[in-house]
C-alpha positions as CSV (number, residue, x, y, z in Angstrom):
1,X,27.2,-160.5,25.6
2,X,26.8,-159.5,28.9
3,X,24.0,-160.8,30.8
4,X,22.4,-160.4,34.3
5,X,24.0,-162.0,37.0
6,X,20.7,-162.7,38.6
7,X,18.2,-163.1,36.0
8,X,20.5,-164.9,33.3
9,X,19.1,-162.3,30.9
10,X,21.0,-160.3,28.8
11,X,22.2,-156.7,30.0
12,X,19.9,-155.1,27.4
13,X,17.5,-152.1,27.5
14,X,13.7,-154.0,28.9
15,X,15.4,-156.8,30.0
16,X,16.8,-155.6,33.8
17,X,14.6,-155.0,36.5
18,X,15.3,-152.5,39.4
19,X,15.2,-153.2,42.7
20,X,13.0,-150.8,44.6
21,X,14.7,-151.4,47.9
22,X,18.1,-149.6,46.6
23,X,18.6,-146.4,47.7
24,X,22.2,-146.0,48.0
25,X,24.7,-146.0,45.2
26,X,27.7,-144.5,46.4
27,X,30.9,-146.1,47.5
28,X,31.7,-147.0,51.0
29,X,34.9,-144.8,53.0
30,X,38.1,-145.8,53.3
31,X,39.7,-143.8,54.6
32,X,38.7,-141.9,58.1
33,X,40.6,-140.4,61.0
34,X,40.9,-141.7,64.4
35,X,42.4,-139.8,67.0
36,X,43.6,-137.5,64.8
37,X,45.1,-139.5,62.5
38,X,44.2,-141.5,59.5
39,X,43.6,-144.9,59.4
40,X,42.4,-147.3,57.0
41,X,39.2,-148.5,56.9
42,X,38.1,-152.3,55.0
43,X,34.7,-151.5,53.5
44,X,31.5,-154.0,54.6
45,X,29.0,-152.3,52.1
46,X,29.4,-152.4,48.1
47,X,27.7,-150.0,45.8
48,X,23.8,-150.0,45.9
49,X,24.3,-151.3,50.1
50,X,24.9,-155.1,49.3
51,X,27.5,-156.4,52.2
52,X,30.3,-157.7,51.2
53,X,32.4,-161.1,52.2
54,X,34.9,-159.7,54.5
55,X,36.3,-163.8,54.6
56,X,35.5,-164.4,51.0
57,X,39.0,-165.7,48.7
58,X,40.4,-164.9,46.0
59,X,40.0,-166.8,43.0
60,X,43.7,-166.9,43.1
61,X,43.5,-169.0,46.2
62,X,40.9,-170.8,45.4
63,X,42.8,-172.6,42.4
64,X,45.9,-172.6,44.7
65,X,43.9,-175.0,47.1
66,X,42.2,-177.1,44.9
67,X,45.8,-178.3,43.5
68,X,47.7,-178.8,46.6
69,X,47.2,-182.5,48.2
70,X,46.9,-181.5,52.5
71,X,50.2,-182.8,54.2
72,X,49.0,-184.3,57.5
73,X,52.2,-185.1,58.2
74,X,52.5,-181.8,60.5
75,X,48.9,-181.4,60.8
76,X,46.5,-178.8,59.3
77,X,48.2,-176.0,58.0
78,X,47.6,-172.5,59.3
79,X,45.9,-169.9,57.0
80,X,47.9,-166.8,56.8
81,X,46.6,-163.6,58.2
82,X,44.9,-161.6,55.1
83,X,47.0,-159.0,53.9
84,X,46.7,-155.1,55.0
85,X,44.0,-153.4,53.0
86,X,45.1,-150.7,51.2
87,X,42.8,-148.6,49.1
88,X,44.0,-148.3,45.1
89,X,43.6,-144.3,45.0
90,X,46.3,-144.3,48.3
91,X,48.2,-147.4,47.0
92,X,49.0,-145.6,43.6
93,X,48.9,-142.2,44.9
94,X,51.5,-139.7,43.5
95,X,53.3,-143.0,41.5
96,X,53.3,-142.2,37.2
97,X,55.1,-144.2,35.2
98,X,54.3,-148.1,34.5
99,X,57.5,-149.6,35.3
100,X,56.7,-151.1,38.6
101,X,53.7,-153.1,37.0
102,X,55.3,-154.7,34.3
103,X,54.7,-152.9,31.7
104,X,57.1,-150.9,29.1
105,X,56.4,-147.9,27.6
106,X,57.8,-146.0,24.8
107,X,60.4,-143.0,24.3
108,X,59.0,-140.2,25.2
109,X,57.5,-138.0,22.5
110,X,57.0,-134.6,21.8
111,X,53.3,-133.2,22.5
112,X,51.8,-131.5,19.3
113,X,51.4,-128.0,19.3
114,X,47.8,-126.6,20.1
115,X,47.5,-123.4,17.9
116,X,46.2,-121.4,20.1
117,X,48.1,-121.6,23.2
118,X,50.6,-120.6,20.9
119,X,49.0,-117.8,20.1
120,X,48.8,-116.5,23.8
121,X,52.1,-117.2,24.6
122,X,52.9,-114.5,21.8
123,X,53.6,-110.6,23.0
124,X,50.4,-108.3,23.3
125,X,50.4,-105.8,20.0
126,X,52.0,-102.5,20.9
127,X,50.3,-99.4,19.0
128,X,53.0,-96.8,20.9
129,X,56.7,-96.6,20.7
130,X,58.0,-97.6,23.7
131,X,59.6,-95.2,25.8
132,X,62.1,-94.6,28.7
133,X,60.0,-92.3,30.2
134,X,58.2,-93.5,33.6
135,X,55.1,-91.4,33.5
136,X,54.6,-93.2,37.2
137,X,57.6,-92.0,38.4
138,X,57.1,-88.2,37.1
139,X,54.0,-87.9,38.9
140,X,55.7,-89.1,42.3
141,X,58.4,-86.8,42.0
142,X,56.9,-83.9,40.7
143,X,53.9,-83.8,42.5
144,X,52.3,-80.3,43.7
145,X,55.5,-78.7,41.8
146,X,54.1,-76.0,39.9
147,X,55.8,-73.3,38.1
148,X,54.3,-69.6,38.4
149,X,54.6,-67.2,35.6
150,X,53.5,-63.9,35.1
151,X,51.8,-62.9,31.9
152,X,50.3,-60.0,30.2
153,X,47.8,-59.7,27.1
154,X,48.2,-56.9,24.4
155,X,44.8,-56.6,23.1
156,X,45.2,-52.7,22.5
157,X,45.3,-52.7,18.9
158,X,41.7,-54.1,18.7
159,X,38.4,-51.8,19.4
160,X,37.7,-51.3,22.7
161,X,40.9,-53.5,23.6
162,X,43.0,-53.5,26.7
163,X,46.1,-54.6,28.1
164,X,45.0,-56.8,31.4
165,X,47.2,-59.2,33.5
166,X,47.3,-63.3,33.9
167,X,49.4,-66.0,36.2
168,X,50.3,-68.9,34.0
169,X,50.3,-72.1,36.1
170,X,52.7,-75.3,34.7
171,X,52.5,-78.5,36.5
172,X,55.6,-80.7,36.4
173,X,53.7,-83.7,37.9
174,X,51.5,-84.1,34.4
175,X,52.7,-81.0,32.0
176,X,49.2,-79.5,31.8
177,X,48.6,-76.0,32.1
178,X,46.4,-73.5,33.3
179,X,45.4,-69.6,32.9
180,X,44.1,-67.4,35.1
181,X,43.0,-64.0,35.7
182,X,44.1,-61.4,37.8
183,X,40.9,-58.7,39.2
184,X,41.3,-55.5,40.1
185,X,39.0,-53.9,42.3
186,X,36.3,-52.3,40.3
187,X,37.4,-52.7,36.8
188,X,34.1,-53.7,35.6
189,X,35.0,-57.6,35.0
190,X,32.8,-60.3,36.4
191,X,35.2,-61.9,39.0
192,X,35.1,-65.8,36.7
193,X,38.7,-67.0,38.2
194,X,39.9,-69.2,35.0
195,X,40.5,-67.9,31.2
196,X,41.8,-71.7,30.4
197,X,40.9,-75.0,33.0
198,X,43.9,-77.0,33.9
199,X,44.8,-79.1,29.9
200,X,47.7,-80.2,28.4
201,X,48.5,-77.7,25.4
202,X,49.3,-78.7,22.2
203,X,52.5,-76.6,20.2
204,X,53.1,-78.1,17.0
205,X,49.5,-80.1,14.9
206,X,49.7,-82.7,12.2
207,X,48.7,-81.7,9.0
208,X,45.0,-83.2,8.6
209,X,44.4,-81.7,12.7
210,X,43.1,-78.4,11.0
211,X,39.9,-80.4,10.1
212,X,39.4,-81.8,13.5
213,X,36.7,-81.3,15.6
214,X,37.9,-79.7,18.3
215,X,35.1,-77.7,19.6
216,X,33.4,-81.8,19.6
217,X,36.4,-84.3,20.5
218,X,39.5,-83.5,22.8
219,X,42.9,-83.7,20.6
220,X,44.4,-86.9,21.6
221,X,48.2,-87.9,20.8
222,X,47.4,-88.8,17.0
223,X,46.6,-84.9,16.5
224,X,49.4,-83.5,18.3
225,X,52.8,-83.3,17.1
226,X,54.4,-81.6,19.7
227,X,52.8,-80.3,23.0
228,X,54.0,-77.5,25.3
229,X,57.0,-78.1,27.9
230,X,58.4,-76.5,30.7
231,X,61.3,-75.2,28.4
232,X,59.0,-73.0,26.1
233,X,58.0,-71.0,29.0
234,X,61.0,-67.8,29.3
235,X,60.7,-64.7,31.0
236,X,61.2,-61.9,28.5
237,X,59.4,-64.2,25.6
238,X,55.9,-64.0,24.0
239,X,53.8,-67.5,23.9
240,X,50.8,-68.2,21.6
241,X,48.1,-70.4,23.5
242,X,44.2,-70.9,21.9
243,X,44.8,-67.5,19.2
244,X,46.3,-65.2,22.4
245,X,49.9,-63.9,22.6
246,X,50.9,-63.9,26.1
247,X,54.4,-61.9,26.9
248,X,55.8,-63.5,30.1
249,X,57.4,-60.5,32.1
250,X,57.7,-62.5,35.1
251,X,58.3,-65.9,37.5
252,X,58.2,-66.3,41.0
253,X,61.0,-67.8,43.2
254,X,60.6,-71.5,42.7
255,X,60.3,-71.1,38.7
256,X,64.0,-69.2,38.8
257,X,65.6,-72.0,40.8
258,X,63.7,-74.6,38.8
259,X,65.2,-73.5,35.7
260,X,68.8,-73.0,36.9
261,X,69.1,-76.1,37.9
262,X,67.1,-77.8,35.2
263,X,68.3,-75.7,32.0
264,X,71.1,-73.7,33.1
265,X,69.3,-70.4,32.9
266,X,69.8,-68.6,35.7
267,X,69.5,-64.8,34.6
268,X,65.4,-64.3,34.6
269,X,65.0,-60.5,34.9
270,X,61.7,-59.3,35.6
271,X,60.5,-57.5,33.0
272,X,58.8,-53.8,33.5
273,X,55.4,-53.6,31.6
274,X,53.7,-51.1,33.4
275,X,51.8,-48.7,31.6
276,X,53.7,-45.2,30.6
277,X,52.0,-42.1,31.2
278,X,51.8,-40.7,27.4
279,X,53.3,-37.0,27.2
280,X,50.7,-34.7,28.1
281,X,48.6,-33.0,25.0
282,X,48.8,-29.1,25.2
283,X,45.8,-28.1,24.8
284,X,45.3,-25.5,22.1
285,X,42.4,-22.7,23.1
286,X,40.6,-20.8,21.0
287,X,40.8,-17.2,20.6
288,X,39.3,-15.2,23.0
289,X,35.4,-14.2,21.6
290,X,35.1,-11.1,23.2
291,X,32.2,-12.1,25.5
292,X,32.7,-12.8,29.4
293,X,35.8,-13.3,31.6
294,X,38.4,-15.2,29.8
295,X,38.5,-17.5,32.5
296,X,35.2,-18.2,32.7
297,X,35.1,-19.0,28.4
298,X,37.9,-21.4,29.5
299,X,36.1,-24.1,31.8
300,X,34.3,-24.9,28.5
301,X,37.2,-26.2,26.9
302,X,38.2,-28.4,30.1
303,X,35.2,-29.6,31.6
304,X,31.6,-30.8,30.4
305,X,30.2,-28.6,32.7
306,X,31.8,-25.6,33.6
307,X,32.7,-24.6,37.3
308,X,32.9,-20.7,38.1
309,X,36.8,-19.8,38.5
310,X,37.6,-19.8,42.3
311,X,37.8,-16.5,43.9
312,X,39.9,-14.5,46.5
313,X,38.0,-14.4,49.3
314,X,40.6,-12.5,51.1
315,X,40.8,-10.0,48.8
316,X,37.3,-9.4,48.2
317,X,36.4,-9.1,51.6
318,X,40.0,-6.7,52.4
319,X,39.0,-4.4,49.5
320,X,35.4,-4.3,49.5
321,X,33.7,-0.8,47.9
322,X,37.2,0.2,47.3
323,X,36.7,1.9,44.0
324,X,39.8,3.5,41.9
325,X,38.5,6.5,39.5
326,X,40.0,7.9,36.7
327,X,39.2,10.7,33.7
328,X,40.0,9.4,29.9
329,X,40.0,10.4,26.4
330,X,39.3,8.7,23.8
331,X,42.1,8.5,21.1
332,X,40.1,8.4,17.7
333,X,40.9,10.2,14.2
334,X,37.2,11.0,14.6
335,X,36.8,14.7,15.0
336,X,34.0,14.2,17.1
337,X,35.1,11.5,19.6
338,X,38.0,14.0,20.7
339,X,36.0,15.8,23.0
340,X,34.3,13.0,24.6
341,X,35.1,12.3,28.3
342,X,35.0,8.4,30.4
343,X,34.9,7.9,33.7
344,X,37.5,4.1,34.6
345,X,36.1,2.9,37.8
346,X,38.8,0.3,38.8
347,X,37.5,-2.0,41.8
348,X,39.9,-3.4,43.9
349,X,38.4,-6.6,45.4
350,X,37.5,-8.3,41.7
351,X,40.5,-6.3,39.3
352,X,37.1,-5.6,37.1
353,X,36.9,-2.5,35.2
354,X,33.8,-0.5,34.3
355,X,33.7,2.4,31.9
356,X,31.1,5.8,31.9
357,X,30.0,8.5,29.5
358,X,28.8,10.8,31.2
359,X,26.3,12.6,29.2
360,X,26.6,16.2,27.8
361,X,23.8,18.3,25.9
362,X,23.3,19.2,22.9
363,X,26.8,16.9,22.1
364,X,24.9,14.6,19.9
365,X,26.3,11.6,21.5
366,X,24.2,9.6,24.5
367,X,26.3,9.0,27.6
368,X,25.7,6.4,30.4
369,X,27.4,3.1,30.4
370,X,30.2,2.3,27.9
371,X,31.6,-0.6,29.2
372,X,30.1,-2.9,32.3
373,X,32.0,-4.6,34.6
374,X,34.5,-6.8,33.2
375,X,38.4,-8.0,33.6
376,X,40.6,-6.2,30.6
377,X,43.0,-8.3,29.2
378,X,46.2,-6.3,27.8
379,X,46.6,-6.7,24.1
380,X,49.9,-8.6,24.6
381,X,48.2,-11.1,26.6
382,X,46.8,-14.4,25.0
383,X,43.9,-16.8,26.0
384,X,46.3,-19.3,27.7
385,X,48.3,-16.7,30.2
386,X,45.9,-13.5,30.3
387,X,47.5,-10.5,31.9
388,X,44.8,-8.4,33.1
389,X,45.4,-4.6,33.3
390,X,46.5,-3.7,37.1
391,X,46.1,-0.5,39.6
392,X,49.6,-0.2,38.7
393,X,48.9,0.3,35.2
394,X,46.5,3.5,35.6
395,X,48.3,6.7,36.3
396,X,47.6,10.1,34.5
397,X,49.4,9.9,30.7
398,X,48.9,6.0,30.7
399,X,47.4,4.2,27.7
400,X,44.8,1.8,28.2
401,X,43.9,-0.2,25.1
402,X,39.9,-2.0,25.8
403,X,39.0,-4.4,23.1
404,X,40.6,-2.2,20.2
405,X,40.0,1.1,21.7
406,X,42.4,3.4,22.7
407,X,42.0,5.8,26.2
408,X,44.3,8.4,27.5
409,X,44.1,8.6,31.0
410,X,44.1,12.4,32.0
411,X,43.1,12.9,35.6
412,X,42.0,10.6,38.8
413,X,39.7,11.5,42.2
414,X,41.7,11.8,45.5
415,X,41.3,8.4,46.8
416,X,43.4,7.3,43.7
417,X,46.3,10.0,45.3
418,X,45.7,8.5,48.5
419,X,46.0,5.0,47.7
420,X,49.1,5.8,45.6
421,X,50.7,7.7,48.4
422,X,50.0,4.2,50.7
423,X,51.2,2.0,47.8
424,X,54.4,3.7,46.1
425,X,56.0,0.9,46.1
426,X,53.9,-0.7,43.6
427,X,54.1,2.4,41.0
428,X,56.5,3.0,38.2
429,X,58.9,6.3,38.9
430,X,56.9,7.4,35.7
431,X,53.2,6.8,37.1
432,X,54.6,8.9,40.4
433,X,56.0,11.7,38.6
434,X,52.6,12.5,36.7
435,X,50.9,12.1,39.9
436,X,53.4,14.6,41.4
437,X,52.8,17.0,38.5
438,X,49.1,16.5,38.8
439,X,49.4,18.3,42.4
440,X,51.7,20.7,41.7
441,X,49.7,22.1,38.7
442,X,46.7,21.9,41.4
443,X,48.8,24.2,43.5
444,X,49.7,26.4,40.9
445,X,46.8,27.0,38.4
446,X,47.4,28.5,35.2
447,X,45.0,31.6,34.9
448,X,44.7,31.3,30.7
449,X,44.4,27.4,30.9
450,X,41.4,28.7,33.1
451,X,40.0,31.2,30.7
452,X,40.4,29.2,27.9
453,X,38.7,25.9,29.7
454,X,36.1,28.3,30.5
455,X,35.2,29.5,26.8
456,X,35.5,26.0,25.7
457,X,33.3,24.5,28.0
458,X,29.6,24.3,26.2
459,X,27.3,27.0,28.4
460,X,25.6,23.7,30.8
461,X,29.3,23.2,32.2
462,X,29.6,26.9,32.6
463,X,26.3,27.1,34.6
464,X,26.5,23.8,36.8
465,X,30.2,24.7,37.6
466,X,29.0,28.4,38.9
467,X,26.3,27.2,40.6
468,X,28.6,24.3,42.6
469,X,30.8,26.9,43.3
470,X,28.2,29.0,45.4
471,X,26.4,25.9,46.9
472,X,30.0,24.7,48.3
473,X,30.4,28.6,49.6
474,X,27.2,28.5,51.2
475,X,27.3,24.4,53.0
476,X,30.7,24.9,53.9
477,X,30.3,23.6,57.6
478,X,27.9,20.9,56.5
479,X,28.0,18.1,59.1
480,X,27.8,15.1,56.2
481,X,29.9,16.1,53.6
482,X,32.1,14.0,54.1
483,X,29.7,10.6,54.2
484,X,27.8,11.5,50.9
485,X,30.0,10.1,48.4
486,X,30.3,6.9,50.5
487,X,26.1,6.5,50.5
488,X,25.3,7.0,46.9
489,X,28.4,4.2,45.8
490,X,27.2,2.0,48.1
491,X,23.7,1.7,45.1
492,X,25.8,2.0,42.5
493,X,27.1,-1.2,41.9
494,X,28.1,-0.3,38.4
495,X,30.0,2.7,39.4
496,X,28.2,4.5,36.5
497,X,27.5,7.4,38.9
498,X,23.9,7.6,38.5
499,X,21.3,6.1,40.4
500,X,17.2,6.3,40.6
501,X,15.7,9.2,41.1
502,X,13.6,7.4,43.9
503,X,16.7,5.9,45.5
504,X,18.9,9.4,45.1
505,X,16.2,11.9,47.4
506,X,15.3,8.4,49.7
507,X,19.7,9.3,50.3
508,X,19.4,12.5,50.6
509,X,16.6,12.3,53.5
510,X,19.1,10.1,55.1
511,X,21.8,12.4,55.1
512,X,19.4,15.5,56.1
513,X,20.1,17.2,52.7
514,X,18.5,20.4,52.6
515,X,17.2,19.5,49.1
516,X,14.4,22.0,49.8
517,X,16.9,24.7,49.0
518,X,16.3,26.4,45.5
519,X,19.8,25.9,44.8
520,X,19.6,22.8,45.4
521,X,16.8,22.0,43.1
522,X,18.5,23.9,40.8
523,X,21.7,21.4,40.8
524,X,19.0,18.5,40.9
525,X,17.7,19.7,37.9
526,X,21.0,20.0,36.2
527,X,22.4,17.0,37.1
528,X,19.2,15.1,36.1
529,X,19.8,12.5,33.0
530,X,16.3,11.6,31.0
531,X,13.9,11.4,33.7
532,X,14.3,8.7,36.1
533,X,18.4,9.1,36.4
534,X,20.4,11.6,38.3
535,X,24.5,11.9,38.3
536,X,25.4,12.1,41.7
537,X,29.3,12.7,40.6
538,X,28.2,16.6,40.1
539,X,26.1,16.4,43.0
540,X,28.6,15.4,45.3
541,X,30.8,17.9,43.9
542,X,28.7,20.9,45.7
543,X,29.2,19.2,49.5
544,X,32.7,18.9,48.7
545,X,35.7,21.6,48.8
């Protein structure tokens, strides 16, 4: 048992005292540096500060003296110097096996196996096939290398569906793709840039995909089959990406080369998608009603709202109050409408016809206006190319068909003569030669023709004739006779040849008509129609020769 060096008591638990005055228990240096290098230092102080015997022997030499008798032949022997002191942790430093102490060890052995640094010196689990492919090296070599395509949508066939425009974007560096759009100036579209963000694409799911949840969770590479390369993008070929069919028509400069040198495709013709015009729709009108200008009834079938046909100014203002009159029968199987009489007033500056009655007693049949003014469309005419009737068409024998009736023309004033004699060029040989019959039968009048117009005309004619006859006898040298005709048309707008009663003497004061005259009240009176109209045709007639 091991007992307390100073006590004698055993080295138990309540049986060693402390001492107090120990403060200190670590172990002296031996080592420190002098000069900047190291020496060895012999340590005076033991653990807990208790000094050491520097002098102090061995027990070795202690039993080596105690045996040896002292030889005094050659005196007292000298001690030898006390060997270096070397500490244990220098002495044995960097020395392993035993051999130099005496002792023999064993073979050496194989060290058991520790189980788990086994286990980390196995390979890491691999859940992907390893590849060739150096997705580092893509991205360095690639990078900003994008190919351009040009792409259009059909969505036509759908309501309210349109054909617009896209640039397909692939980046080599990380084969994602992107889609955007292409504005136009004001086509209505809010101006977002991007139908699809920048993604890779997949081409080809695995069965069970079609249950994913994409609209949730991105597809990851357990989903995917096959995603969308560089090589599945061709000019000239449609591609199906998120539901849409995109036709690529086109690739910019970069994308051509790319592809040549990559694939071997070098013939990339851009593709011409524009929109065709379609073939124009003739546009069927419908038949003419009868009621206004044709070309006015025509603005309704091309336009919402209707525009009045443009006009010839020129014209209007070059043939203003220019007035063409002619006389016309009526052809009818009716008895009774062969006697009747019209007055054609053609007016130059609007080609618009008007027709007159004028009224006779006791014919049974009311006069005045027969037909306002109006363009006359010939009957072999139709609503999409009306020919209207012409001065050229008008000469004494002509037939003028108006909306299904039937008129002979059979006499015209002298400004129609006039205007013909300017404007022969424009005449048929056939409208001249009845106008050059006209004036000879003027020259030469046929005395029976006379009698027998006489006893046909009904007794009014008879009278108002007579009495023009004197009234131009006796106002031969009447200063405005030749201005009268010229102020009455200029109220009649209608060329109807009457006007207000008010309006006709408010002319005549005008003209300093001696409408006092009892002849001339007379041919007032018999020119009168109803009582507020007057026909200033027979009026005229007096002041003329």
């Amino acid at each position: 048992m091991v007992s307390n060096p100073v006590h004698r008591l055993p080295f138990l638990p309540g049986t060693s005292f402390k001492d107090s005055t120990k403060t200190a228990f670590h172990r002296s240096q031996t080592l420190s540096y002098k000069n900047g290098y190291a020496v060895v230092r012999r340590p005076t102080v033991g653990i807990g500060g208790e000094r050491l015997q520097v002098n102090q022997l061995s027990q070795a030499e202690l039993d080596e003296l105690a045996n040896k008798a002292p030889i005094l032949t050659y005196g007292q022997p000298k001690q030898a110097p006390l060997a270096e002191f070397i500490p244990a942790h220098v002495a044995f430093d960097k020395k392993v096996f035993l051999e130099s102490q005496g002792i023999e060890l064993n073979p050496p052995e194989k060290m058991a196996l520790d189980p788990y640094t086994e286990l980390r010196k196995q390979p890491l689990r691999k859940y992907v096939t390893p590849s060739d492919f150096d997705q580092l090296k893509q991205f360095l070599t690639f990078d900003k290398q994008v190919l351009r395509f040009y792409a259009i949508w059909d969505d036509t066939d759908s309501m309210f569906g349109e054909c617009r425009t896209y640039i397909i974007h692939y980046y080599l560096m990380d084969d994602t793709v992107e889609i955007r759009e292409v504005h136009e100036r004001n086509n209505g579209r809010d101006p977002f840039p991007l139908l699809m963000n920048r993604q890779r694409m997949p081409k080809v799911l695995v069965k069970n995909a079609k249950n994913f949840p994409q609209c949730v969770l991105e597809i990851s590479d357990q989903e995917v089959l096959e995603w969308y390369t560089a090589k599945d993008f061709i000019v000239g070929k449609p591609l199906t990406i998120l539901g849409r069919t995109f036709f690529i028509y086109d690739c910019d400069p970069f994308t051509r080369q790319y592809y040549k040198e990559k694939f071997g495709i070098s013939d990339l013709p851009r593709i011409d998608v524009s929109e065709k015009e379609p073939p124009p729709v003739k546009q069927e009108l419908p038949p003419y009603n009868g009621f206004g200008l044709i070309e006015d009834s025509v603005q309704n079938c091309f336009v919402l709202i209707p525009k009045a046909p443009k006009k010839d100014v020129i014209k209007m203002l070059v043939n203003d109050n220019k007035v063409l009159r002619y006389l016309a029968a009526l052809e009818s199987p009716i008895p009774e409408d062969k006697d009747r009489r019209f007055v054609f007033s053609y007016f130059l500056a609007s080609d618009m016809i008007s027709i007159f009655e004028p009224p006779v007693r006791n014919s049974g049949i009311i006069g005045g206006k027969y037909l306002g003014r109006t363009k006359v469309a010939k009957p072999s005419s139709t609503a999409e190319d009306p020919i209207y009737y012409g001065p050229t068409d008008f000469f004494i024998g002509a037939v003028i068909e108006v909306f299904g009736h039937r008129f002979i023309i059979l006499d015209t004033d002298d400004y129609v003569l006039k205007y013909m004699e300017n404007n022969a060029a424009q005449y048929s040989p056939e409208a001249l030669l009845s106008i050059r019959n006209r004036i000879q039968k003027q020259e030469a009048p046929a005395p029976e023709l006379e009698n027998k117009q006489t006893r046909e005309d009904p007794p009014g004619v008879q009278e108002l004739e007579a009495l023009i006859d004197t009234i131009q006898k006796q106002l031969k040298d009447h200063p405005c006779k030749d201005n009268i005709h010229e102020a009455f048309q200029i109220y009649d707008q209608e060329a109807s040849g009457f006007v207000d009663k008010e309006r006709f003497f408010k002319i005549c004061d005008s003209l300093n008509l001696p409408i006092d005259d009892s002849l001339i009240k007379e041919l007032i009176r018999l020119c009168s129609h109803g009582e507020d109209k007057i026909n200033y045709y027979d009026f005229v007639r007096a002041f003329s020769n």
